[in-house]
N, C-alpha and C positions, 0 to 999 in steps of 0.2 A: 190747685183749682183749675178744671178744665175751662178752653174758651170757648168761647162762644163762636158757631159759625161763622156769624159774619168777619171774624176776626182773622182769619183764614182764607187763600187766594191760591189757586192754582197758575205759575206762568211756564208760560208753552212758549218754545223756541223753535222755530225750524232746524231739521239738523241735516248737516253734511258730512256722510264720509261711508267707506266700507265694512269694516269688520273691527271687533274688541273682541281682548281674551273675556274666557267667561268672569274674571275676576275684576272685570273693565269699575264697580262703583268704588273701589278703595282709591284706583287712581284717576278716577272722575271727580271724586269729591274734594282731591287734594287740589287738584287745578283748578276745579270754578274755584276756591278759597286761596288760590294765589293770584287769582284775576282782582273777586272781589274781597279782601281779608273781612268785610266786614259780616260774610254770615257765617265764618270761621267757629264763633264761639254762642251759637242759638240751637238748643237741640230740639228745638221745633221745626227747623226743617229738613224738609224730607224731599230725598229725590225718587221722582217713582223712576220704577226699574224700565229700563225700555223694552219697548217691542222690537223682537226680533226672533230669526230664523238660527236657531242653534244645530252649531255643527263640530261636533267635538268638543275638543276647546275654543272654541271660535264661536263670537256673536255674529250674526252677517246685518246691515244693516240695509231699512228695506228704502225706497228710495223716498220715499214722503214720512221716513223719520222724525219725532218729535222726540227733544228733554222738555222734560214737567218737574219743573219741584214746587213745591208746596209748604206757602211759608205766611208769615203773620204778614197782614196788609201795609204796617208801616217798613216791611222788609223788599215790596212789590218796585219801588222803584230804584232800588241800588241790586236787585234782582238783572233788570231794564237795563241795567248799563254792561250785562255779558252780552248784548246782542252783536255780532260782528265779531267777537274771540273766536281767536284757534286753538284748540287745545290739542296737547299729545300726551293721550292717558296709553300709557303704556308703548310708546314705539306707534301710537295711530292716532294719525290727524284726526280730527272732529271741528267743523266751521260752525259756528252759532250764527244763525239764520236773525230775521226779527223777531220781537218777541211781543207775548200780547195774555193780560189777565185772560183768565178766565174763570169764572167765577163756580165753585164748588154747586150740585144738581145733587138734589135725593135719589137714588133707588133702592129699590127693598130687598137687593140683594149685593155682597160687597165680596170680594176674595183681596185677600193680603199671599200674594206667592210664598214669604218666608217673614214667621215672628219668630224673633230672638227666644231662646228659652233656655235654659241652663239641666233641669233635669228631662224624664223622659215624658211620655201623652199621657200619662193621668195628671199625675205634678203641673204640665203645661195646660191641662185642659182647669184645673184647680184655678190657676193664674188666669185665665181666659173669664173663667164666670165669676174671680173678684175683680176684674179688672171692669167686666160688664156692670157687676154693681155697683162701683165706685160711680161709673158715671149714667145712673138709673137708664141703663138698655137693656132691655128685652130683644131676645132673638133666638132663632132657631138656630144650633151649631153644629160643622160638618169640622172634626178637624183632619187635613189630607196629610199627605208622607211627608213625612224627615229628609229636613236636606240640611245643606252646606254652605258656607260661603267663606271661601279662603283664598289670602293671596301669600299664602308660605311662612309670614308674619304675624297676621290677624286672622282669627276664625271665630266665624257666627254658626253655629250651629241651633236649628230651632224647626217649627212646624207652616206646614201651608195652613190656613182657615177660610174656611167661607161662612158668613152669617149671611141667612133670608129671615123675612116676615119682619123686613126692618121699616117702624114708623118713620115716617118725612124728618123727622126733627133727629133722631138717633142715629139715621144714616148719614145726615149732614157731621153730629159729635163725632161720630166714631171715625169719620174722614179725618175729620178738625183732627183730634187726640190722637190718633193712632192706637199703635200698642206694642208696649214691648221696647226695647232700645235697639239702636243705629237706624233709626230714619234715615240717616246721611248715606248709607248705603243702599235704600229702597227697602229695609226690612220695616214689619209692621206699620206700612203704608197701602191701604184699601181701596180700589177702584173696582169699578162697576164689574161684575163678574159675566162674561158671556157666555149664558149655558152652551151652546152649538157650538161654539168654537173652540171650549174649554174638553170635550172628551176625545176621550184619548181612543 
């Protein structure tokens, strides 16, 4: 059963530090869950992937850095107690700043950078509009290139997507829900899409 919006909370941390490998969400998700074990075992949340400046293998991080994850609202305040952790994902400090809800916003157009998929873009596009059915969305669908997410142990392999022409209430779901598996890594986790800033 999907939830419902309101059930759902985006918190936003201030963040401190310079650079991660690009494989930085495998050992990001192990440390906030050695901070707090308790959102160790909820596959409702999701960290969105950070912004950043990619350089090689190196994330660089920009100075008004935020983590965002994205979790059930009775998870919002044991969320609230990483503010002021240091973490070291992978060999690189990261200081958690304060932290502060912020409450999930409609827009009618959404990009997920990488959904999990197992076969190739028809298969995955097949999974995209039962997945759309399952929770009655309509939308317009772009699906973009194949990528990757490996740390030499674990590999995601799957597709970018962007949905437009999304009503108020379905852009909130498809925030809520997601799609596809590891949240916990930023995949199949949807934020606002910025056409201008997004071509390449």
């Amino acid at each position: 059963m999907s939830l419902a919006p309101i059930d759902m909370t985006d918190v936003v941390f201030d963040l401190a530090g310079d650079s991660l490998p690009a494989t930085y969400p495998f050992a990001l998700w192990t440390e906030l869950t050695q901070i707090e074990p308790a959102l160790a075992n909820d596959d409702r949340i999701a960290v969105l992937p950070l912004r950043t400046a990619e350089s090689d293998t190196l994330h660089l991080l920009p100075k008004r850095a935020k983590l965002v994850l994205r979790l059930p609202q009775e998870l919002a305040s044991v969320a609230l107690g990483l503010a002021g952790s240091q973490l070291d994902v992978a060999g690189n400090t990261l200081t958690l700043g304060a932290g502060k809800l912020r409450p999930l916003q409609s827009y009618p157009t959404l990009h997920a950078h990488l959904v999990a998929a197992t076969g190739d873009e028809a298969v995955f596009m097949d999974e995209v509009l039962a997945r759309l059915a399952e929770l009655g969305i309509q939308a317009q669908i772009i699906c973009g290139r194949q990528g990757q997410l490996s740390d030499g142990q674990q590999t995601i392999s799957g597709f970018s997507l962007v949905l437009h022409d999304l009503k108020p209430e379905s852009s909130l779901m498809l925030q809520c829900a997601g799609m596809g598996a590891a949240r916990r890594y930023g995949c199949g986790v949807f934020v606002p899409y910025k056409v201008i800033s997004s071509l390449e």
